[in-house]
C-alpha positions, 0 to 999 in steps of 0.5 A: 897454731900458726906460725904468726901465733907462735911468733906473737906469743915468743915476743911478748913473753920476752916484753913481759920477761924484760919489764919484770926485770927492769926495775930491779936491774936498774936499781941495781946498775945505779948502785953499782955505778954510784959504789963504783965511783965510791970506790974510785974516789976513794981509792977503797977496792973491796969486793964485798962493798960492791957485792952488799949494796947492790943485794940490798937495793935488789930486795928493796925494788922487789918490796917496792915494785912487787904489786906491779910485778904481780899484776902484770905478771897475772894480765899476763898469765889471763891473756894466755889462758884466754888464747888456749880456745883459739890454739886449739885450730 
């Protein structure tokens, strides 16, 4: 296992780590900004009223984005196994 494979594999295990979240943390920053200027407007300063929405557009970009999720998790995970044969030098 060279030094190069290892490298390759750390940085896209991160790419994949960062695309799997990056839905549901834009989902829930749009939220957040949208509620927070809410609240600014509004001059409403609760701390649930931020925290519900958010929880609730996170699970709503998981049911939405779940297939893809799962379908680049698992090209992931084929690309992965179809290096083991080569980590074996």
């Amino acid at each position: 296992m060279t030094p190069e494979l290892v490298t390759q594999l750390a940085r896209r295990s991160f790419e994949v780590t960062l695309m799997l979240a990056a839905p549901l943390l834009v989902f829930s920053l749009v939220v957040g900004l949208v509620i927070s200027i809410f609240q600014a407007v509004t001059s409403i300063n609760e701390a649930t009223l931020a925290f519900v929405p958010k929880i609730v557009a996170v699970m709503v970009a998981m049911i939405v984005f779940f297939p893809w999720m799962m379908s680049y998790m698992s090209d992931f995970t084929r690309e992965i196994f179809a290096l083991i044969p080569a980590l074996r030098n």
